[in-house]
N, CA, C and O atoms as a CHARMM CRD file, in Angstrom:
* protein
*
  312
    1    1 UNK  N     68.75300  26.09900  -7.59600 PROA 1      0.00000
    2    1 UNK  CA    68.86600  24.68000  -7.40300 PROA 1      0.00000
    3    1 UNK  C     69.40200  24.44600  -5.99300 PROA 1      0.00000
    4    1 UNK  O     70.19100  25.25700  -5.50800 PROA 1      0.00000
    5    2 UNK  N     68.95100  23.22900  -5.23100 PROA 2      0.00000
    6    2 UNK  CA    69.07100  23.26600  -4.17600 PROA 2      0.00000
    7    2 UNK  C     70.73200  22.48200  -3.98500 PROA 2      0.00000
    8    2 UNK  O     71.47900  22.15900  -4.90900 PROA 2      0.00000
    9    3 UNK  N     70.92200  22.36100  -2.86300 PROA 3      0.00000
   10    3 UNK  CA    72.77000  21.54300  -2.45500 PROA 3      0.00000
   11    3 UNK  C     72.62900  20.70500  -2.75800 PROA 3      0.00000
   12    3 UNK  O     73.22700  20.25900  -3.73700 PROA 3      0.00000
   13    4 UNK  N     71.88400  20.13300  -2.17500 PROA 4      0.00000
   14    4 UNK  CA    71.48300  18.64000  -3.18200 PROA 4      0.00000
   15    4 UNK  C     71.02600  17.92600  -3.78400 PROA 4      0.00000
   16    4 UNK  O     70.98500  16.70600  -3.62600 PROA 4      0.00000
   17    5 UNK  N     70.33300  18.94200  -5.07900 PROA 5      0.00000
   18    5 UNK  CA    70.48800  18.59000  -6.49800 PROA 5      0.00000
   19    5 UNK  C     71.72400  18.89800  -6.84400 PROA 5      0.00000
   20    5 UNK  O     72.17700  18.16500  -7.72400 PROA 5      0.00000
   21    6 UNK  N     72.54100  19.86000  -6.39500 PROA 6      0.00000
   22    6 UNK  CA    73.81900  19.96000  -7.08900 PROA 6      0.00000
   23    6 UNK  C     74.96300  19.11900  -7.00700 PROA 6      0.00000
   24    6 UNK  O     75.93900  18.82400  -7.69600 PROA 6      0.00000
   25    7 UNK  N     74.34900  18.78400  -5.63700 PROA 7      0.00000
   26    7 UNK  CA    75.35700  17.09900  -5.04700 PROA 7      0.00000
   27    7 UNK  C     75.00700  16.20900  -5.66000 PROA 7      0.00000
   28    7 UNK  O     75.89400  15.40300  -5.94100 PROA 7      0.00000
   29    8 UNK  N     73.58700  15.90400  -6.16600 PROA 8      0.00000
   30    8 UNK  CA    73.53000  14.85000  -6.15000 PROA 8      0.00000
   31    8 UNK  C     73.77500  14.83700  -8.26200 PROA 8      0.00000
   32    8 UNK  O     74.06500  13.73500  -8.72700 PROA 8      0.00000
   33    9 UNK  N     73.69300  15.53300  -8.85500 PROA 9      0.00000
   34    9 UNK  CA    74.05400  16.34300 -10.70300 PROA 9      0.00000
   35    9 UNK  C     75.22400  15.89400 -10.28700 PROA 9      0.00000
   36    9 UNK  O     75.30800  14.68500 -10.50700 PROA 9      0.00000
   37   10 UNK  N     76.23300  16.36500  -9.74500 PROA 10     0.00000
   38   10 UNK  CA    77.58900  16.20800  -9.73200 PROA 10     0.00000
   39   10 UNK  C     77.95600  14.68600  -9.57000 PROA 10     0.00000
   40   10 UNK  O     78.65200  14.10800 -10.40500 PROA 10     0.00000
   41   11 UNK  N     77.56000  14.20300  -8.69200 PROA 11     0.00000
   42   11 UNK  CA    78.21700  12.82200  -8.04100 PROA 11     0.00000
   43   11 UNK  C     77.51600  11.91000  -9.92500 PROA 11     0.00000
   44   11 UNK  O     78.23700  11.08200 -10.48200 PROA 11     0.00000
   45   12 UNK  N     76.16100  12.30500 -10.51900 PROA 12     0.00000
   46   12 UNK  CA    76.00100  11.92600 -11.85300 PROA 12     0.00000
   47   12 UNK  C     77.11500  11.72800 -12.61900 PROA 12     0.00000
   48   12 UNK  O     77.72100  10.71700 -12.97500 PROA 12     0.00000
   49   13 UNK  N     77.27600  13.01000 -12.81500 PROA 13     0.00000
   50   13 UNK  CA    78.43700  13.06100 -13.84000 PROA 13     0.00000
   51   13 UNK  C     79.20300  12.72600 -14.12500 PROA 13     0.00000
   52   13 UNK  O     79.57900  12.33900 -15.23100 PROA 13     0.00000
   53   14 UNK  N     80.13500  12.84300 -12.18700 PROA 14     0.00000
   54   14 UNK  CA    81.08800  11.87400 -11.98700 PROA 14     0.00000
   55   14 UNK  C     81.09600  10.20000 -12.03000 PROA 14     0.00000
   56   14 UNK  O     82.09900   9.53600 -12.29000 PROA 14     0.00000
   57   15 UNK  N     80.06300   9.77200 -11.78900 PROA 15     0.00000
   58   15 UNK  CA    79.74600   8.09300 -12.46700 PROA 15     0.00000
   59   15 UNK  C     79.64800   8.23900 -14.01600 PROA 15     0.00000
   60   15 UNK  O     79.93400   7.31300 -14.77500 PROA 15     0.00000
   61   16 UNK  N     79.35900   9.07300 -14.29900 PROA 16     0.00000
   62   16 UNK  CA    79.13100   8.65600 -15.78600 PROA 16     0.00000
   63   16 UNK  C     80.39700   8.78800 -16.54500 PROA 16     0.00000
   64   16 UNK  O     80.50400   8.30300 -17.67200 PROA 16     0.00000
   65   17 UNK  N     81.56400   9.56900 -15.83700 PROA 17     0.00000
   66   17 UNK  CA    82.94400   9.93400 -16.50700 PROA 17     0.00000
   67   17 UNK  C     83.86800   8.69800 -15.78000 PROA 17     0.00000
   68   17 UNK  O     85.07200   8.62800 -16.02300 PROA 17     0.00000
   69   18 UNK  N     83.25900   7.81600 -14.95000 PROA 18     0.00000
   70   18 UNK  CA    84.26900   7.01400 -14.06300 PROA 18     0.00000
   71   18 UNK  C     83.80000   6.03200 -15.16700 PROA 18     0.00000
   72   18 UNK  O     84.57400   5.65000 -16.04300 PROA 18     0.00000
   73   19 UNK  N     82.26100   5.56300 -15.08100 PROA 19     0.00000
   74   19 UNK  CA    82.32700   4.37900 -15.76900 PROA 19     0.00000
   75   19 UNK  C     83.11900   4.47200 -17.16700 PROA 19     0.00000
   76   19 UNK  O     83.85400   3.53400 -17.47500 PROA 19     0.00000
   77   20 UNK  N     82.97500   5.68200 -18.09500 PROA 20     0.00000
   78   20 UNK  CA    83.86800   5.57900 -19.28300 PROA 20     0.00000
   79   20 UNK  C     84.92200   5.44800 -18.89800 PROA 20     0.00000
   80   20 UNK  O     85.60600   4.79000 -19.68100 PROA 20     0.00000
   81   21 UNK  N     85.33900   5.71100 -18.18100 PROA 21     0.00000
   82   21 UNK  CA    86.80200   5.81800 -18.13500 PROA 21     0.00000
   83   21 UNK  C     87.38000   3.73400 -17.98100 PROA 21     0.00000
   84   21 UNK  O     88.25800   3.07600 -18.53800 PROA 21     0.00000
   85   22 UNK  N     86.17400   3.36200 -16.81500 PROA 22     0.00000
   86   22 UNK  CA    86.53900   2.00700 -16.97900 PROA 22     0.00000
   87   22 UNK  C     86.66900   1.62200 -18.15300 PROA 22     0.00000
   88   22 UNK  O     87.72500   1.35700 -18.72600 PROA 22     0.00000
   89   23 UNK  N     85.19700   1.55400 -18.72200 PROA 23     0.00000
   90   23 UNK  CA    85.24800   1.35600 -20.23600 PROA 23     0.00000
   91   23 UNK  C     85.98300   1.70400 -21.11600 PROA 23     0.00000
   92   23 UNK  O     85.92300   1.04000 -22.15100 PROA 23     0.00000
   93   24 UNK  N     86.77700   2.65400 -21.07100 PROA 24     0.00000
   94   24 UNK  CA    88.39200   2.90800 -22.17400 PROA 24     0.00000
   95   24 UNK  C     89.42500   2.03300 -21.19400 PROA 24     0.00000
   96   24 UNK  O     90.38700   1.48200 -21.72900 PROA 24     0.00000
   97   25 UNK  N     89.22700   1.91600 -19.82300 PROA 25     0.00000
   98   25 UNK  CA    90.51200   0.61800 -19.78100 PROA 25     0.00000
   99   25 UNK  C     90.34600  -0.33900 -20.76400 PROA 25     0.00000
  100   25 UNK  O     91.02600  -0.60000 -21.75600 PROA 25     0.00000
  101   26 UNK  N     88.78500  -1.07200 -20.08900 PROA 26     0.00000
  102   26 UNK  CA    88.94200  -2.17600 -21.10100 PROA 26     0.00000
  103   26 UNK  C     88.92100  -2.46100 -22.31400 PROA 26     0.00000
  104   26 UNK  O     89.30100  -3.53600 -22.77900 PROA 26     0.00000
  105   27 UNK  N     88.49900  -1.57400 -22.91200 PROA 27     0.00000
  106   27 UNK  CA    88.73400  -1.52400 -24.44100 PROA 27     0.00000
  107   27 UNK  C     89.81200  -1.68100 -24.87800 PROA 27     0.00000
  108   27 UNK  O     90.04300  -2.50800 -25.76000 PROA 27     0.00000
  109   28 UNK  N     90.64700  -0.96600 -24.38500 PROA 28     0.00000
  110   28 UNK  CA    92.21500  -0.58700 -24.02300 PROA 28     0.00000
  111   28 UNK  C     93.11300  -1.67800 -23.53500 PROA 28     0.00000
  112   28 UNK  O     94.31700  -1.62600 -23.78500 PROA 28     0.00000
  113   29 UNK  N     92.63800  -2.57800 -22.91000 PROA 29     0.00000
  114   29 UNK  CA    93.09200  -3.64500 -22.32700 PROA 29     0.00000
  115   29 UNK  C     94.29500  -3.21900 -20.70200 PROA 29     0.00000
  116   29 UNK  O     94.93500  -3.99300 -19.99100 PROA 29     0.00000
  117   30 UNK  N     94.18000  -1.92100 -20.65500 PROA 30     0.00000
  118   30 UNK  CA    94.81100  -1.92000 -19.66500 PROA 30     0.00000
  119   30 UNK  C     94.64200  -2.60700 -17.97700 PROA 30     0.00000
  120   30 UNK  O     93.51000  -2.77200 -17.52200 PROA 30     0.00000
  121   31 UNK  N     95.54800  -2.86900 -17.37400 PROA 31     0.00000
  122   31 UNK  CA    95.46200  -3.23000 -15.89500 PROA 31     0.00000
  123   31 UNK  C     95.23200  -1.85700 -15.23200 PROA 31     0.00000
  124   31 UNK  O     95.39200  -0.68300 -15.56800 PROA 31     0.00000
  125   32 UNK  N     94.56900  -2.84000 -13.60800 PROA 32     0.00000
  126   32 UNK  CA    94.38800  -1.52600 -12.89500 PROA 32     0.00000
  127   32 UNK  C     95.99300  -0.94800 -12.23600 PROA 32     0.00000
  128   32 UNK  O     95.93500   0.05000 -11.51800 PROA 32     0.00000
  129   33 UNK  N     96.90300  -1.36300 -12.40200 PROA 33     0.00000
  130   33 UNK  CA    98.14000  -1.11300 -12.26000 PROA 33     0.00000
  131   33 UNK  C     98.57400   0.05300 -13.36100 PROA 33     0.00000
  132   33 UNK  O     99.11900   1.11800 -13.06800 PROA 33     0.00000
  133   34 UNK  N     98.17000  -0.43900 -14.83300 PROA 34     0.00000
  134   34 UNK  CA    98.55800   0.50900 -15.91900 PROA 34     0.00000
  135   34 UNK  C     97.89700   1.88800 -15.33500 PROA 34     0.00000
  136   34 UNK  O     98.60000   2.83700 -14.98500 PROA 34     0.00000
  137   35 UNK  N     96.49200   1.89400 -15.27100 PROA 35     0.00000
  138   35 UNK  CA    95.49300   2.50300 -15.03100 PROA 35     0.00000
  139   35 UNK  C     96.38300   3.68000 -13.58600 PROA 35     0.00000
  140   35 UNK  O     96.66000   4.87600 -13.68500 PROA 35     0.00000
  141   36 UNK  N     96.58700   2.85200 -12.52700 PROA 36     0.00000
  142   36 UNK  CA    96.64200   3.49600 -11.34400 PROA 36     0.00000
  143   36 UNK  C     98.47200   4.32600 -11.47200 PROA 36     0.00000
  144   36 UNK  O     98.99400   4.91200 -10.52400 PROA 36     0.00000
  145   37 UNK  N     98.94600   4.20100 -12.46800 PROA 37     0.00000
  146   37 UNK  CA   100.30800   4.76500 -13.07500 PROA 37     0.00000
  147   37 UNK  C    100.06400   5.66900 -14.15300 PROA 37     0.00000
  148   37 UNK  O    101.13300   5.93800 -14.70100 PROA 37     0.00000
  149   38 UNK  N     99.23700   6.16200 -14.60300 PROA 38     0.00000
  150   38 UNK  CA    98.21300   6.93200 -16.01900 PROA 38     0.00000
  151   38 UNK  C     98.02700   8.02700 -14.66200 PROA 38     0.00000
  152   38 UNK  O     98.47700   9.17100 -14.73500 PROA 38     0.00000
  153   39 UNK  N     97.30900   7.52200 -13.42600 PROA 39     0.00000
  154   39 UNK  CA    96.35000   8.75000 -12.73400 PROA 39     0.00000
  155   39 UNK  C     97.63200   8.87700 -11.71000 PROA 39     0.00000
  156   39 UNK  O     97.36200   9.90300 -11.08600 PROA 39     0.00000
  157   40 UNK  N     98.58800   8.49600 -11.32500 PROA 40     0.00000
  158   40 UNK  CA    99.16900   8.65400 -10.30200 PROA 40     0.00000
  159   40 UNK  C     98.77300   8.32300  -8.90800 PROA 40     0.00000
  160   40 UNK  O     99.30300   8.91200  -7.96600 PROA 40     0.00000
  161   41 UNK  N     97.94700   7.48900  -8.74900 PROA 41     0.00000
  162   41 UNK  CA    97.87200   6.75300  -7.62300 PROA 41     0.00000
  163   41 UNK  C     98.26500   5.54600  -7.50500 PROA 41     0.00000
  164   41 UNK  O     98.87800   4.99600  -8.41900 PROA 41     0.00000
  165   42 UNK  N     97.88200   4.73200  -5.97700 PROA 42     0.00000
  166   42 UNK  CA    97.83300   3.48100  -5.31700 PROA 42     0.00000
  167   42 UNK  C     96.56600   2.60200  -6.17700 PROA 42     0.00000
  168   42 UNK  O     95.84700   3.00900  -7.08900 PROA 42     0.00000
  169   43 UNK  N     96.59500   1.60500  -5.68200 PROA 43     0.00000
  170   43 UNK  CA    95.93100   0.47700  -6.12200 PROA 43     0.00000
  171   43 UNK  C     94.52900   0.73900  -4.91300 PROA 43     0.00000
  172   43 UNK  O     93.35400   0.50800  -5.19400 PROA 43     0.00000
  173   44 UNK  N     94.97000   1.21000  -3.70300 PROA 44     0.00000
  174   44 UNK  CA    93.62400   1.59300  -3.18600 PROA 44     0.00000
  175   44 UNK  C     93.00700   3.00400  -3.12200 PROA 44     0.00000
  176   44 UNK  O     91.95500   3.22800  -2.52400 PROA 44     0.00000
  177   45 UNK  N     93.68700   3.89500  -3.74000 PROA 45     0.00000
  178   45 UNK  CA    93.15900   5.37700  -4.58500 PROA 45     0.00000
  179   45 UNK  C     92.36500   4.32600  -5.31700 PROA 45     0.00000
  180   45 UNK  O     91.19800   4.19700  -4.94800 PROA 45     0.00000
  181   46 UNK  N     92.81600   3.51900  -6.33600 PROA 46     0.00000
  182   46 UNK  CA    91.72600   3.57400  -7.58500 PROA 46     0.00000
  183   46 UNK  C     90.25400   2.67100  -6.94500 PROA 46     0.00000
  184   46 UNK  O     89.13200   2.65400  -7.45100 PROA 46     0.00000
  185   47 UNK  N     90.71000   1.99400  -5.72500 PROA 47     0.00000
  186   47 UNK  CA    89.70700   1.07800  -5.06600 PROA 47     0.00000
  187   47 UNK  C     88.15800   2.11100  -4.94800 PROA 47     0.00000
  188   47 UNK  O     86.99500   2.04500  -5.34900 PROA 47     0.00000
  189   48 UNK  N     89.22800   3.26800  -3.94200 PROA 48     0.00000
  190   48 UNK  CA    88.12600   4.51800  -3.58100 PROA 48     0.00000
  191   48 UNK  C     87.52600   5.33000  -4.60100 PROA 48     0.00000
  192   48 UNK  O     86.38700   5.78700  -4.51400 PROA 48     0.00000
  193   49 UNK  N     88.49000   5.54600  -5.79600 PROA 49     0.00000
  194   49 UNK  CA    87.51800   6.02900  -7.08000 PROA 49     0.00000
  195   49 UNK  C     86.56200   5.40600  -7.43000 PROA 49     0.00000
  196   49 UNK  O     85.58400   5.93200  -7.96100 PROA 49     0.00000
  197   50 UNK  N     86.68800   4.04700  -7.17100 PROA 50     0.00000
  198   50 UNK  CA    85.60100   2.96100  -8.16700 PROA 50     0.00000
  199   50 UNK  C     84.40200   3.15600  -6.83400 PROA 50     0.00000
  200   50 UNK  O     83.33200   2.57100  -6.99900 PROA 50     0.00000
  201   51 UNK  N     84.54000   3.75000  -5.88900 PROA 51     0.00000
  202   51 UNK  CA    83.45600   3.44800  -4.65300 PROA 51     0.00000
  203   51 UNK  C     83.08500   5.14400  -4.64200 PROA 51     0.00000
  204   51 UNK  O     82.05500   5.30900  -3.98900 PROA 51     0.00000
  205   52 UNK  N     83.62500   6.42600  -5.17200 PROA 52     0.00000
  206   52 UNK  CA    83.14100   7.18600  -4.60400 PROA 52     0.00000
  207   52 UNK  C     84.08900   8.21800  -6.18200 PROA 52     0.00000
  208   52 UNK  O     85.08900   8.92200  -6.04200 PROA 52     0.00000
  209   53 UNK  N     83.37800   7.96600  -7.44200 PROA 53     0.00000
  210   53 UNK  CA    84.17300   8.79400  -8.43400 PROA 53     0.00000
  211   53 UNK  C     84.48300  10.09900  -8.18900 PROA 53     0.00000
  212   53 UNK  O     85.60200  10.55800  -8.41900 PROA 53     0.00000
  213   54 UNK  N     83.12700  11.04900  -7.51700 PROA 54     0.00000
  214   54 UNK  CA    83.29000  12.29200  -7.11700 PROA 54     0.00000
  215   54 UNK  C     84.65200  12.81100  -6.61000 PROA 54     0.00000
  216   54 UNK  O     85.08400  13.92400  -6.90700 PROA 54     0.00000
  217   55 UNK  N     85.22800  12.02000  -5.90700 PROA 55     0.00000
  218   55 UNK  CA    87.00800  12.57000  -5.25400 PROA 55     0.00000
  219   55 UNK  C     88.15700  12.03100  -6.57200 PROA 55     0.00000
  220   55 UNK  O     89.34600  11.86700  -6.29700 PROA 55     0.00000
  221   56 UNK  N     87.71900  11.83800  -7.73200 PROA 56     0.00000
  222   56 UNK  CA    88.85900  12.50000  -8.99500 PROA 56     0.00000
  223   56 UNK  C     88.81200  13.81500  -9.67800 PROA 56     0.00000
  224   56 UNK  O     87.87200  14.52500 -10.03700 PROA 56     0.00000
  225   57 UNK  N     90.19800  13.94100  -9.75900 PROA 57     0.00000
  226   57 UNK  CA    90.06500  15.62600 -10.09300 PROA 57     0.00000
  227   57 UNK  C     89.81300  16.33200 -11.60900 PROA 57     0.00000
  228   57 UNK  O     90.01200  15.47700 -12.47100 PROA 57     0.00000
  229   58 UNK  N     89.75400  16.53800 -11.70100 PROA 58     0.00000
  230   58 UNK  CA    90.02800  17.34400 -12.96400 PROA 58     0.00000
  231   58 UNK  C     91.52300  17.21200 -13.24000 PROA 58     0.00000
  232   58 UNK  O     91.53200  17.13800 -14.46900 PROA 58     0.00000
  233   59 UNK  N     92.31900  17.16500 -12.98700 PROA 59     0.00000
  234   59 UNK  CA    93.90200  17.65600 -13.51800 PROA 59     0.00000
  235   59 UNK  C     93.85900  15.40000 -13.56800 PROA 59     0.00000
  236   59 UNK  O     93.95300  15.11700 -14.76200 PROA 59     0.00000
  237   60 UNK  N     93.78400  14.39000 -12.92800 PROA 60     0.00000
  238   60 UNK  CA    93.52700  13.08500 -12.90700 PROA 60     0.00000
  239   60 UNK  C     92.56100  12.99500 -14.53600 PROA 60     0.00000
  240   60 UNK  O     93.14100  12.55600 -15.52900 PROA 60     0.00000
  241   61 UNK  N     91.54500  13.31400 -14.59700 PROA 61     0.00000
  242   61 UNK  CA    90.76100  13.13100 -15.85000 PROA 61     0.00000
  243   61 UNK  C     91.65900  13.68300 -17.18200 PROA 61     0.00000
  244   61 UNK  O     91.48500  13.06300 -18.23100 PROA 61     0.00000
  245   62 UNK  N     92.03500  14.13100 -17.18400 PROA 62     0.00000
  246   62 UNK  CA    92.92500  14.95300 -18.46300 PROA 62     0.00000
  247   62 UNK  C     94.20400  14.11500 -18.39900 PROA 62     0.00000
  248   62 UNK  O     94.78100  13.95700 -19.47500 PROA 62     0.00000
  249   63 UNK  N     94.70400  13.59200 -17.38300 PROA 63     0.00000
  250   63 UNK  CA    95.66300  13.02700 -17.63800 PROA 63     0.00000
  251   63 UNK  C     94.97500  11.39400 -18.55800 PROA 63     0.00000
  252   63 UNK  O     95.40900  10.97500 -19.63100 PROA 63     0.00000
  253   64 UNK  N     93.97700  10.83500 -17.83000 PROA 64     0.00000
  254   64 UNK  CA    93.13900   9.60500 -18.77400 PROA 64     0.00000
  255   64 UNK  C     93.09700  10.00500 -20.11300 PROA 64     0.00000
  256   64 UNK  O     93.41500   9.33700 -21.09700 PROA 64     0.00000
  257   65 UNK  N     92.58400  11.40400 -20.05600 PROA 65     0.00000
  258   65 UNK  CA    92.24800  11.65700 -21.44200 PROA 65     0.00000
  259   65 UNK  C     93.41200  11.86000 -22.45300 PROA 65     0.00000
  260   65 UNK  O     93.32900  11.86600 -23.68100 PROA 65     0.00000
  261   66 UNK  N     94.63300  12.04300 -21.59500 PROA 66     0.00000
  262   66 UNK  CA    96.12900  12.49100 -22.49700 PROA 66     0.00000
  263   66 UNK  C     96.56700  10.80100 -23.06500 PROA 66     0.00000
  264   66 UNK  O     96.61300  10.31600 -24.19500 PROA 66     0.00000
  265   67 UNK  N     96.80800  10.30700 -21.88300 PROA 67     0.00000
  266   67 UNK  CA    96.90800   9.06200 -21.93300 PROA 67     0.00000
  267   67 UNK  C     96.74500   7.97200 -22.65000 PROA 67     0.00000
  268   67 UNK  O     97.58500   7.29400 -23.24100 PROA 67     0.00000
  269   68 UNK  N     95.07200   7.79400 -22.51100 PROA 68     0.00000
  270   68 UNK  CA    94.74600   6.97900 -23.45600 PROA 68     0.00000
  271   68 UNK  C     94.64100   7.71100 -24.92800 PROA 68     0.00000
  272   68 UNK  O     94.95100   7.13500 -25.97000 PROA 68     0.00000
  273   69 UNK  N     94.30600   8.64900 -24.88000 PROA 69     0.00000
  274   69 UNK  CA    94.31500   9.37800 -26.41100 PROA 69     0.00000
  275   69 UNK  C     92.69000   9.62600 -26.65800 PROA 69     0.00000
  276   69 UNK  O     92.14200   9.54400 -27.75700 PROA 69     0.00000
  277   70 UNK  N     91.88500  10.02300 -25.10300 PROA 70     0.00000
  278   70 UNK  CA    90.48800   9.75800 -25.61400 PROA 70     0.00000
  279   70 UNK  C     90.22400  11.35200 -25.68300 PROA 70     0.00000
  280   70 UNK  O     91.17000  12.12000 -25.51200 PROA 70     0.00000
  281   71 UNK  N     88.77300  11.88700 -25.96600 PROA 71     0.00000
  282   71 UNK  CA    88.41900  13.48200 -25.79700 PROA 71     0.00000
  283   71 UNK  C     87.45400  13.21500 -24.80900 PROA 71     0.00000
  284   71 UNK  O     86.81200  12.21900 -24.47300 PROA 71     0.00000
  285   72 UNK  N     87.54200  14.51700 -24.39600 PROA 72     0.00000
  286   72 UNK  CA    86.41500  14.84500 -23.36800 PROA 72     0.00000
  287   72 UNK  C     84.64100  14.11900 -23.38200 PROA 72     0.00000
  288   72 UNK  O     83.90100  13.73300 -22.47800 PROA 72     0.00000
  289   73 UNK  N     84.49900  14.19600 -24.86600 PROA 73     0.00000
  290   73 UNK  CA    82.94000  13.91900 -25.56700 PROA 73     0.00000
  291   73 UNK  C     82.92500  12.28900 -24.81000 PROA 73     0.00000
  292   73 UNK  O     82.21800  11.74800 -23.95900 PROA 73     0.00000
  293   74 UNK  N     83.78400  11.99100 -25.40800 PROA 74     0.00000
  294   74 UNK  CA    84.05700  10.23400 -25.43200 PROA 74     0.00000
  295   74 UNK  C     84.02800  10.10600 -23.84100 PROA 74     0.00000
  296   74 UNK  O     83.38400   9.06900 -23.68400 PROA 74     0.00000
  297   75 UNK  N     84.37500  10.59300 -22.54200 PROA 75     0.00000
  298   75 UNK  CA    83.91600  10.38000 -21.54200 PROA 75     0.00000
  299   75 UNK  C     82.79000  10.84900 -21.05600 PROA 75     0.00000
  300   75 UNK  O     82.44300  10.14600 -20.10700 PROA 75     0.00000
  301   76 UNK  N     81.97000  11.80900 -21.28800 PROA 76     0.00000
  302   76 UNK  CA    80.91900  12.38400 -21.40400 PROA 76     0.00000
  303   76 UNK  C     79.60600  11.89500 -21.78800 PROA 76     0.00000
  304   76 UNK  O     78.64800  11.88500 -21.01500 PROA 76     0.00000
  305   77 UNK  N     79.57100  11.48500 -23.00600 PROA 77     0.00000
  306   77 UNK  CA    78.57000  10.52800 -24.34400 PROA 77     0.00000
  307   77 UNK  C     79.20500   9.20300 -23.87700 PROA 77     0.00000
  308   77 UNK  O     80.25800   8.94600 -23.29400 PROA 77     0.00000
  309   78 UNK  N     78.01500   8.33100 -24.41800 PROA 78     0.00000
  310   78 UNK  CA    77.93300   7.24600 -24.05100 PROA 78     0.00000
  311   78 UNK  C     76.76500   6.35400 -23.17900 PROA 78     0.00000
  312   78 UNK  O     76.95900   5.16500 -22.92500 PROA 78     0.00000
């Protein structure tokens, strides 16, 4: 597979785990304040997540997932 199919699979994934993740805020009813205190950032960290998901980490996602109380599937599916 070429760099960028793998860039471009990845940056997928990562939208598809950002948008759930919006989607368990709001379900959730949380603020982007709650939200940006869950991941340990600024209010413009979460600006740049919402513009470019690919730069959240893995150790950031597990904390959403501790957090809100969701599983992996549930950001994944959907």
């Amino acid at each position: 597979m070429s760099t960028s199919k793998k860039r471009s699979r990845s940056m997928s994934i990562s939208i598809i785990i950002w948008s759930n993740i919006s989607r368990q805020q709001y379900l959730q009813g949380l603020t982007d304040k709650q939200l940006c205190e869950i991941l340990g950032v600024t209010s413009r960290t979460l600006y740049n997540y919402r513009q470019d998901p690919s730069a959240l980490t893995m150790k950031q996602v597990q904390l959403v997932l501790d957090k809100m109380g969701v599983d992996m599937e549930a950001l994944l599916l959907s």
